[in-house]
mmCIF file of the N, C-alpha and C atoms, coordinates in Angstrom:
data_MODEL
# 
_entry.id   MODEL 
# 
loop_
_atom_site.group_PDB 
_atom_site.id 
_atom_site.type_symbol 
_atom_site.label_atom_id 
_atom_site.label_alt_id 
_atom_site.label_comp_id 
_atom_site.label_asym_id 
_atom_site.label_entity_id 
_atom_site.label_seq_id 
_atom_site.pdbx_PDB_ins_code 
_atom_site.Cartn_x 
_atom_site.Cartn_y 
_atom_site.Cartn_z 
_atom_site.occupancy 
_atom_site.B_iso_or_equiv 
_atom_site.pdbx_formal_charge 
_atom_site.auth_seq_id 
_atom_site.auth_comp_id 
_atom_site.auth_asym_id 
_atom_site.auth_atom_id 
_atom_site.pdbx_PDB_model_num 
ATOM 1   N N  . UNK A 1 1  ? 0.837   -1.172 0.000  1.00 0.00 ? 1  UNK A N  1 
ATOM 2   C CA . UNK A 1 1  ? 0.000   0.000  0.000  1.00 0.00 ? 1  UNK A CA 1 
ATOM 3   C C  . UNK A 1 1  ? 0.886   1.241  0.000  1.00 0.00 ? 1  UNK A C  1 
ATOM 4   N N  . UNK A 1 2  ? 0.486   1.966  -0.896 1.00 0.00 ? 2  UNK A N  1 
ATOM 5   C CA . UNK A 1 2  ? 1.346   3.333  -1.091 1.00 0.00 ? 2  UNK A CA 1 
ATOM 6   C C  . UNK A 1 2  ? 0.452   4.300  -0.080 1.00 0.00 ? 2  UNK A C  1 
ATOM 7   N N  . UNK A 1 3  ? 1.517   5.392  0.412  1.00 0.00 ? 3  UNK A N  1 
ATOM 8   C CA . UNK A 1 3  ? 1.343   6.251  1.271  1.00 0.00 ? 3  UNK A CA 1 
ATOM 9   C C  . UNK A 1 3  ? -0.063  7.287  1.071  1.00 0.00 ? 3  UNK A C  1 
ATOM 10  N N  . UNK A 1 4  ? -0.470  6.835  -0.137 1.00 0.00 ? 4  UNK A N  1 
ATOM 11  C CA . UNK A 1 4  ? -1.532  8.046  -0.531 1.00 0.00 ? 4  UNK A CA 1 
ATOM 12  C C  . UNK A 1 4  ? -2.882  6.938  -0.454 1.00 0.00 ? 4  UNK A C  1 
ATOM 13  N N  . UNK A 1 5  ? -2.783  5.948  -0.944 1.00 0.00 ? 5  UNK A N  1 
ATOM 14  C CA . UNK A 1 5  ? -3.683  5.442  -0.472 1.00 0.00 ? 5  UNK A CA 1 
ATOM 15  C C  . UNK A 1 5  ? -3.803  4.986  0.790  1.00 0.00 ? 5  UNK A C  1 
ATOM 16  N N  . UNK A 1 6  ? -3.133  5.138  1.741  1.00 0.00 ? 6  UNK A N  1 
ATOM 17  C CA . UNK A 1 6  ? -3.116  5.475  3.287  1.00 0.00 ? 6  UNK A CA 1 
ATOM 18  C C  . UNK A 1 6  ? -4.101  6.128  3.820  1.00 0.00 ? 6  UNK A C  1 
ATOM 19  N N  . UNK A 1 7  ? -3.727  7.717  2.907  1.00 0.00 ? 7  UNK A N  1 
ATOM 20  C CA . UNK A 1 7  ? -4.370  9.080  3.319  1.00 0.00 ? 7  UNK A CA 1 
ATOM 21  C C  . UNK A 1 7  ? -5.707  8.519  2.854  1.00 0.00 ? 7  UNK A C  1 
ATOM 22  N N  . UNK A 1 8  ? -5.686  8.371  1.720  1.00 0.00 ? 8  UNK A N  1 
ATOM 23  C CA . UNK A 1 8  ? -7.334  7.850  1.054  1.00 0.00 ? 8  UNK A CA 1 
ATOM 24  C C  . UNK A 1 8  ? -8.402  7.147  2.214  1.00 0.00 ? 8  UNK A C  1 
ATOM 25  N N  . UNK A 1 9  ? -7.851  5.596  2.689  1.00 0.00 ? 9  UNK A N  1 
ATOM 26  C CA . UNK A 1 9  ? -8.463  5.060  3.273  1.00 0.00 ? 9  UNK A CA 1 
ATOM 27  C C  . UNK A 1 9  ? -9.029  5.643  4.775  1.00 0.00 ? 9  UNK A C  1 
ATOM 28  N N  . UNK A 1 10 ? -8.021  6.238  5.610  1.00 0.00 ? 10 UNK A N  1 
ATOM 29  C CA . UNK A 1 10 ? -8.080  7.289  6.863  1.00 0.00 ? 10 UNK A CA 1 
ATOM 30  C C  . UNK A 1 10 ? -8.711  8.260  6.449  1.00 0.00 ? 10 UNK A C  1 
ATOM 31  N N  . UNK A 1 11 ? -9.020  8.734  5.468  1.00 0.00 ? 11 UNK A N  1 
ATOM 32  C CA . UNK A 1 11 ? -9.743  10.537 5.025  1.00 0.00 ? 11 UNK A CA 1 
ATOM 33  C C  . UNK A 1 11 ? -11.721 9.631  5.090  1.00 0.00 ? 11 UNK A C  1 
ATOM 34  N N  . UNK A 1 12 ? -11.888 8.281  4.382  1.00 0.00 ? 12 UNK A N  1 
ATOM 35  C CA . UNK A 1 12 ? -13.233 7.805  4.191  1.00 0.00 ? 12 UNK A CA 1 
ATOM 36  C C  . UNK A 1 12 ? -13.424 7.430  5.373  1.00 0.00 ? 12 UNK A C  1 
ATOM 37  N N  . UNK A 1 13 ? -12.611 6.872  6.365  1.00 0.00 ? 13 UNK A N  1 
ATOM 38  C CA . UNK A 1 13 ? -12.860 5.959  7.710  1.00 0.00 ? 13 UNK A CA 1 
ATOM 39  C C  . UNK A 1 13 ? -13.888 7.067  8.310  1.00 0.00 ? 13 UNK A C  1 
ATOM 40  N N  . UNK A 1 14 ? -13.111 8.931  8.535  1.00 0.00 ? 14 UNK A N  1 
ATOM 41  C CA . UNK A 1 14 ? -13.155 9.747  9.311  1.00 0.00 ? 14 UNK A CA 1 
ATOM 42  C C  . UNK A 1 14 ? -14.569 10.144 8.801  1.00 0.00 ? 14 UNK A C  1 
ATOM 43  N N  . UNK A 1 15 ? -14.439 10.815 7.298  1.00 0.00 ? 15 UNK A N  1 
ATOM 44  C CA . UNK A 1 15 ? -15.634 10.700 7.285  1.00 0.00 ? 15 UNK A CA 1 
ATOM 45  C C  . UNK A 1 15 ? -17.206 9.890  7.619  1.00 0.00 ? 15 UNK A C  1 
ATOM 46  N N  . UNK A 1 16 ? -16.724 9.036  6.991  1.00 0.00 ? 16 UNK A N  1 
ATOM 47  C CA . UNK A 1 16 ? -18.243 7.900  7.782  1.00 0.00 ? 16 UNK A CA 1 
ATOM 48  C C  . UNK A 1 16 ? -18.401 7.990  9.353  1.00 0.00 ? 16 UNK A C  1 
ATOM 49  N N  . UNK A 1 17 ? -17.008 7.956  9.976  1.00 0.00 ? 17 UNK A N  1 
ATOM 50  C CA . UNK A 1 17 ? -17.675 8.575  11.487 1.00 0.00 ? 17 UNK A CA 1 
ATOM 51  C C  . UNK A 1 17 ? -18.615 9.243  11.539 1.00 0.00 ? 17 UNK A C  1 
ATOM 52  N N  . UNK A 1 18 ? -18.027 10.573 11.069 1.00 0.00 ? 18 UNK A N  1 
ATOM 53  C CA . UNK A 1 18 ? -18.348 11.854 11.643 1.00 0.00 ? 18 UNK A CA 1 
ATOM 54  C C  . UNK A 1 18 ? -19.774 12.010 10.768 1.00 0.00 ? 18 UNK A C  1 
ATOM 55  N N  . UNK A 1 19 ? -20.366 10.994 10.217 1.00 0.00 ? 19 UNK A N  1 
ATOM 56  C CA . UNK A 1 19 ? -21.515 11.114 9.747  1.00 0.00 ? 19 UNK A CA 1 
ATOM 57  C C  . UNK A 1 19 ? -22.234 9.914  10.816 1.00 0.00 ? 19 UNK A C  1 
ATOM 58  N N  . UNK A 1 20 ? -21.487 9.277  10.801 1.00 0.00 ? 20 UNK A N  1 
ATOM 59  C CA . UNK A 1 20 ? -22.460 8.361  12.339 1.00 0.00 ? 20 UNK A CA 1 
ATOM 60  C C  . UNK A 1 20 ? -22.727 8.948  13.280 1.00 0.00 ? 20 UNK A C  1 
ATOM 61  N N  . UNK A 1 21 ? -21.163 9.891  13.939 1.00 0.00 ? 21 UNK A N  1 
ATOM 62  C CA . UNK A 1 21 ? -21.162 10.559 15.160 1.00 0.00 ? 21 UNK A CA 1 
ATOM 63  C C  . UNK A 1 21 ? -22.555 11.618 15.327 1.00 0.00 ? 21 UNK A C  1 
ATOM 64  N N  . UNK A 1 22 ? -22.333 12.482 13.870 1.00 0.00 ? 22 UNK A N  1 
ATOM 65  C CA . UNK A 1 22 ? -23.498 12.860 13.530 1.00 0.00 ? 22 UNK A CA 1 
ATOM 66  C C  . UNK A 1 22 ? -24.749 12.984 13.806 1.00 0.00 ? 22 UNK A C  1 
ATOM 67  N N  . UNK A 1 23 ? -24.990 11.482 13.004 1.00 0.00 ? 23 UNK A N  1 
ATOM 68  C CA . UNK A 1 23 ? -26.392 10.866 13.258 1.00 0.00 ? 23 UNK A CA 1 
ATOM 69  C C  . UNK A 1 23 ? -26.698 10.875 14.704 1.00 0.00 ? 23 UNK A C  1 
ATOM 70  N N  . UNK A 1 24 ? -25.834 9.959  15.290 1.00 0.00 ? 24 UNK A N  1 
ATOM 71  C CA . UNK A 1 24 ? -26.172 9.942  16.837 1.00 0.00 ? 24 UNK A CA 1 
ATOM 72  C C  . UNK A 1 24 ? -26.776 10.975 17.324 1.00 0.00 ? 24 UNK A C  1 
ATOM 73  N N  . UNK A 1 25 ? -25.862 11.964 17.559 1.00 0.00 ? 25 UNK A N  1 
ATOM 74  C CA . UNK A 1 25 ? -25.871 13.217 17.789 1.00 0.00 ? 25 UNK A CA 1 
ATOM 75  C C  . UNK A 1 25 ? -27.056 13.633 18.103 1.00 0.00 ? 25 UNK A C  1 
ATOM 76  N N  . UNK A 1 26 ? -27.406 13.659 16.730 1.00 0.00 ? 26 UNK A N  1 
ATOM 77  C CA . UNK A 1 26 ? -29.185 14.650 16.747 1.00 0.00 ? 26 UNK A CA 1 
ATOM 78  C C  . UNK A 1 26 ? -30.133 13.637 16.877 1.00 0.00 ? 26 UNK A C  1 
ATOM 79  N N  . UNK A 1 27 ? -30.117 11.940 16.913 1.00 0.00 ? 27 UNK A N  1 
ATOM 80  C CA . UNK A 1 27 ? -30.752 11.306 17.311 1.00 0.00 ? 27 UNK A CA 1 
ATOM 81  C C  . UNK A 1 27 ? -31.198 11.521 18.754 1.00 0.00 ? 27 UNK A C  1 
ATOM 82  N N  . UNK A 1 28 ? -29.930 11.668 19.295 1.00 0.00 ? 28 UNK A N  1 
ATOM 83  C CA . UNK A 1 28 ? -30.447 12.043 20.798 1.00 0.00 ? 28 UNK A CA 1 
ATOM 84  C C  . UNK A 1 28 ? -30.728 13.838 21.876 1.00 0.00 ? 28 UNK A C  1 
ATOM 85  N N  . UNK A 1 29 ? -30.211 14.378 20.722 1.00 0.00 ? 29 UNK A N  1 
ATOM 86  C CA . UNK A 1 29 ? -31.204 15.707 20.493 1.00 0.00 ? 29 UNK A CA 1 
ATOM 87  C C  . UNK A 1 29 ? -32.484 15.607 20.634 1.00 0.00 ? 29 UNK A C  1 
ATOM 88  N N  . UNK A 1 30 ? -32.974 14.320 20.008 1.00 0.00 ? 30 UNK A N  1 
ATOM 89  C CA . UNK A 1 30 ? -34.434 14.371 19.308 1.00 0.00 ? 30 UNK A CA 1 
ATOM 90  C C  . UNK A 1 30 ? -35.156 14.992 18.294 1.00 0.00 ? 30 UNK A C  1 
ATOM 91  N N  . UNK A 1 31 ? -33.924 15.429 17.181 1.00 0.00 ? 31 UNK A N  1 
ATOM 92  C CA . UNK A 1 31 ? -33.706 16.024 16.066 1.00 0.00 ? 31 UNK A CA 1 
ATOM 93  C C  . UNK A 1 31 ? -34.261 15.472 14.429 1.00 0.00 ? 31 UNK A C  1 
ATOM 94  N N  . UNK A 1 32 ? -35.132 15.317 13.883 1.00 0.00 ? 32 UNK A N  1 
ATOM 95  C CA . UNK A 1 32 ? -35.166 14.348 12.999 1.00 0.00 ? 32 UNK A CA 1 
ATOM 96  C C  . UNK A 1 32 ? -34.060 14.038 12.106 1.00 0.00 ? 32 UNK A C  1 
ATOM 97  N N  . UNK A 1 33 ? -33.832 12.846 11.166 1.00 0.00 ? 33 UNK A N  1 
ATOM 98  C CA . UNK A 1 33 ? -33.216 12.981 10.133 1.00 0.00 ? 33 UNK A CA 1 
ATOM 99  C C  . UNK A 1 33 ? -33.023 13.217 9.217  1.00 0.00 ? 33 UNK A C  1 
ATOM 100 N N  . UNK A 1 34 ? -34.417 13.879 8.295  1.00 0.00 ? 34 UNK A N  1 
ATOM 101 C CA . UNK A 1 34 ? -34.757 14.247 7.044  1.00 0.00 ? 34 UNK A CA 1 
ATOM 102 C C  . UNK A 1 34 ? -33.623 15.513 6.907  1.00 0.00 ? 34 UNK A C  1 
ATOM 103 N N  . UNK A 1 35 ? -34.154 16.810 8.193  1.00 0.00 ? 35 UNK A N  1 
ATOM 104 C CA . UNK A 1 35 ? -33.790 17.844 7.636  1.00 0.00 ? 35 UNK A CA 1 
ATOM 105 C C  . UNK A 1 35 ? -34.171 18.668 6.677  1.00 0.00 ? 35 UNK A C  1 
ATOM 106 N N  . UNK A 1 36 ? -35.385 18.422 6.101  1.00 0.00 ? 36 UNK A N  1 
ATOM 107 C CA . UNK A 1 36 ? -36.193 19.274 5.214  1.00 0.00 ? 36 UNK A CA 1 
ATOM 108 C C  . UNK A 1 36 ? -36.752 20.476 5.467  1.00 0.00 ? 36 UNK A C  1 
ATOM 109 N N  . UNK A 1 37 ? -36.830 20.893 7.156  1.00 0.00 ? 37 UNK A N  1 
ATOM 110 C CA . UNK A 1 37 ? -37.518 22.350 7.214  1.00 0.00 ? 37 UNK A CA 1 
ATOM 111 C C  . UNK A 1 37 ? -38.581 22.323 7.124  1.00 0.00 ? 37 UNK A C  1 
ATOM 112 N N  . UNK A 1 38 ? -39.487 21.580 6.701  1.00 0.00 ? 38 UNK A N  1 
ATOM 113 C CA . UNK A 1 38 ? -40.909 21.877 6.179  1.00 0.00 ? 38 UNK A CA 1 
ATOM 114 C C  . UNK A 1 38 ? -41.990 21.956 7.283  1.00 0.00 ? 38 UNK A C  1 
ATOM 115 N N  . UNK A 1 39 ? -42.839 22.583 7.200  1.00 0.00 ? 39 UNK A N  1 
ATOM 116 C CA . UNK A 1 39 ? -43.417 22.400 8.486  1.00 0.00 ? 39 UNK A CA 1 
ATOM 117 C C  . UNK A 1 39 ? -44.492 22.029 8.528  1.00 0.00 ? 39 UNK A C  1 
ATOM 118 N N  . UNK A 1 40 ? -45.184 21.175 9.458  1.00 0.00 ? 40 UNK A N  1 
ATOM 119 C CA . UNK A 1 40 ? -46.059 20.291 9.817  1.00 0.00 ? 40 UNK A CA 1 
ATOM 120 C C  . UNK A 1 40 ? -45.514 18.732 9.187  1.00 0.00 ? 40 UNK A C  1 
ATOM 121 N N  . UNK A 1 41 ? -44.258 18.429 8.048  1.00 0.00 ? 41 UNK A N  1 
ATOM 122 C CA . UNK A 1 41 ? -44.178 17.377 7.581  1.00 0.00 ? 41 UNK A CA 1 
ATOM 123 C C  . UNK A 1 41 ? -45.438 17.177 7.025  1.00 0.00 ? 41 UNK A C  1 
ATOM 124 N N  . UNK A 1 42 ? -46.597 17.365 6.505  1.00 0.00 ? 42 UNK A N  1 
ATOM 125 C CA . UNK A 1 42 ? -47.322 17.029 5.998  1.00 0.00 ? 42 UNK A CA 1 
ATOM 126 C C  . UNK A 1 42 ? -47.301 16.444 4.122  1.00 0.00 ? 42 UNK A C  1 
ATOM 127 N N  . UNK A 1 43 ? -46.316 16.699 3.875  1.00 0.00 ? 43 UNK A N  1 
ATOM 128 C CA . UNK A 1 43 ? -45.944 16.634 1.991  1.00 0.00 ? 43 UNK A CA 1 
ATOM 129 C C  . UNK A 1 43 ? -44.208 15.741 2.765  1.00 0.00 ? 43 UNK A C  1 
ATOM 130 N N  . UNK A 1 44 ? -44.010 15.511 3.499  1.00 0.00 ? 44 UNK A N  1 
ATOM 131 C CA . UNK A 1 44 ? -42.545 15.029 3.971  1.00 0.00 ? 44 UNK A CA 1 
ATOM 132 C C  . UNK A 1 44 ? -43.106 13.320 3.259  1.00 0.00 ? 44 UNK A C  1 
ATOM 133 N N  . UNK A 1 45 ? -42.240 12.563 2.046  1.00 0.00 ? 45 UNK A N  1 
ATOM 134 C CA . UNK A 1 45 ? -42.337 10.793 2.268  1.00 0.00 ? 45 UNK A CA 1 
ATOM 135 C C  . UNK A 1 45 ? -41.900 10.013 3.198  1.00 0.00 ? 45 UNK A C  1 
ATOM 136 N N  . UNK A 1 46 ? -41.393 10.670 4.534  1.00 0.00 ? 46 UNK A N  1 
ATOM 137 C CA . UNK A 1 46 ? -40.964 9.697  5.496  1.00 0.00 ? 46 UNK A CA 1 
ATOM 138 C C  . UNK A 1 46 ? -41.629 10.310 6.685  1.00 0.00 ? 46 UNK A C  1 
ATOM 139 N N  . UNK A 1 47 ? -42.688 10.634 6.763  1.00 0.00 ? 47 UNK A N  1 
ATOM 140 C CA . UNK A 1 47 ? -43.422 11.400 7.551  1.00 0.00 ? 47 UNK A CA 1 
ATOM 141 C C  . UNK A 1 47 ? -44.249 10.458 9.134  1.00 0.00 ? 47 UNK A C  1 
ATOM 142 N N  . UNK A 1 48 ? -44.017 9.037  8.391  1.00 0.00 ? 48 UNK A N  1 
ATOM 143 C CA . UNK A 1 48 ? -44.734 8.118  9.366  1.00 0.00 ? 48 UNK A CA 1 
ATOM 144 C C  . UNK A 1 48 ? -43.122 7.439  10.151 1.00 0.00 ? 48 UNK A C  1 
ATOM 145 N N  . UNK A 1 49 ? -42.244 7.798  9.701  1.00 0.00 ? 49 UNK A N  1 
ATOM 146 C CA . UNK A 1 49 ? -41.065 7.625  10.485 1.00 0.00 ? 49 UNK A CA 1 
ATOM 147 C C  . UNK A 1 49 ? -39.860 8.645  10.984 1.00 0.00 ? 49 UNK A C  1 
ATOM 148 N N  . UNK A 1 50 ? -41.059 10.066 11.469 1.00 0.00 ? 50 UNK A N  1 
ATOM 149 C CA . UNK A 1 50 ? -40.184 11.034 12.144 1.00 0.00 ? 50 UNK A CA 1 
ATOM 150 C C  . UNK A 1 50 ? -40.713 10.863 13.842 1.00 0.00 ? 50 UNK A C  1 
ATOM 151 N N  . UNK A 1 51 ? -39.592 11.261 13.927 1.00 0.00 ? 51 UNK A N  1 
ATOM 152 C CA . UNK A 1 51 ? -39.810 10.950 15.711 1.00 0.00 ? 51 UNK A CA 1 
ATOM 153 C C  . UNK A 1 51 ? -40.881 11.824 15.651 1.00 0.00 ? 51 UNK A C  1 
ATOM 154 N N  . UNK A 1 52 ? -40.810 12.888 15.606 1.00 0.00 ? 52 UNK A N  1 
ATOM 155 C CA . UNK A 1 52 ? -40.983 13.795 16.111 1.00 0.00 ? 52 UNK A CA 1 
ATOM 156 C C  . UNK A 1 52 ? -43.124 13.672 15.747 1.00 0.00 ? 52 UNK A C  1 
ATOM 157 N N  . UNK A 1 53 ? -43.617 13.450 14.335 1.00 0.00 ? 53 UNK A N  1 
ATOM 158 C CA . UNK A 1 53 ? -45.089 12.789 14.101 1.00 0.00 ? 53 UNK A CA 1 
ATOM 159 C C  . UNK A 1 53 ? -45.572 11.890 14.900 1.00 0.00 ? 53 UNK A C  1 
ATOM 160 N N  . UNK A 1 54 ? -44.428 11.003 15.506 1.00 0.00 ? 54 UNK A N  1 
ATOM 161 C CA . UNK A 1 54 ? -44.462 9.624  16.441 1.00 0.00 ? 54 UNK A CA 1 
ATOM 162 C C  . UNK A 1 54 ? -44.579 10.021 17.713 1.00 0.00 ? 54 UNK A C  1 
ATOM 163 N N  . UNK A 1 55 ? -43.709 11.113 18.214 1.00 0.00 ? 55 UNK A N  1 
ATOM 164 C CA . UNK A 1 55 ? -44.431 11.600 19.558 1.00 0.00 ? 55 UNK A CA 1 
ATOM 165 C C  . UNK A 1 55 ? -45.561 12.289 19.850 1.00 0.00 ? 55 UNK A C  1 
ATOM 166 N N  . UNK A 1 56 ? -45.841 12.836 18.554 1.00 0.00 ? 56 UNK A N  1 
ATOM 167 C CA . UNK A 1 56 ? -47.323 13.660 18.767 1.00 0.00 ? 56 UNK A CA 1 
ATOM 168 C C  . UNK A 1 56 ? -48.527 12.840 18.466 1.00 0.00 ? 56 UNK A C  1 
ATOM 169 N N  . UNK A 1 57 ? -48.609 11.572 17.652 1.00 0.00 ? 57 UNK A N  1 
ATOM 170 C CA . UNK A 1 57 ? -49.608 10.708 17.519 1.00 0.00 ? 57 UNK A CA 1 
ATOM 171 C C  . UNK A 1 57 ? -49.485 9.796  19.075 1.00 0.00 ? 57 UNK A C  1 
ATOM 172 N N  . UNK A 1 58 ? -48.507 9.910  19.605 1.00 0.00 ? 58 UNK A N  1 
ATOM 173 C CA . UNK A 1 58 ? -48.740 9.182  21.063 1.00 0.00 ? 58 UNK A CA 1 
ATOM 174 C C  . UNK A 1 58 ? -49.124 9.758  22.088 1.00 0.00 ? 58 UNK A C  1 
ATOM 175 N N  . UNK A 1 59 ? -49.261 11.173 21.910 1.00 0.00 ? 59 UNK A N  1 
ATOM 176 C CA . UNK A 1 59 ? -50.089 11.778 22.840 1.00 0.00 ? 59 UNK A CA 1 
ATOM 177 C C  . UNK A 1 59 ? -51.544 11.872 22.684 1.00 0.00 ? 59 UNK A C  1 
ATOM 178 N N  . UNK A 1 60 ? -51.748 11.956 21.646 1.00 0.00 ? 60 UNK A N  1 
ATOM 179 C CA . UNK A 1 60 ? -53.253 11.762 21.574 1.00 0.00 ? 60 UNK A CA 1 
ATOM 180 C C  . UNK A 1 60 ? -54.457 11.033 22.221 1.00 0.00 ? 60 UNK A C  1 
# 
């Protein structure tokens, strides 16, 4: 293995962390994952798997 594909493999590792670390992150924020902004989610296609629709249909 040459030295650059070193850097290569360590530069993708870090990334994919820091997109897990990420995820976590605002998982336990209680943050959704879409990230769309939209409000009410009502036009959102993952709308029956945001936390956030899921805590308000359980209060009901």
């Amino acid at each position: 293995m040459q030295p650059i594909d070193i850097i290569i493999l360590v530069a993708a590792i870090v990334v994919v962390g820091g997109v897990i670390a990420l995820s976590l992150w605002r998982k336990k924020k209680g943050k959704t994952g879409c990230g769309c902004g939209c409000n009410g989610c009502a036009s959102c296609p993952s709308k029956g798997d945001c936390a956030t629709v899921k805590s308000a249909e359980e209060k009901k």
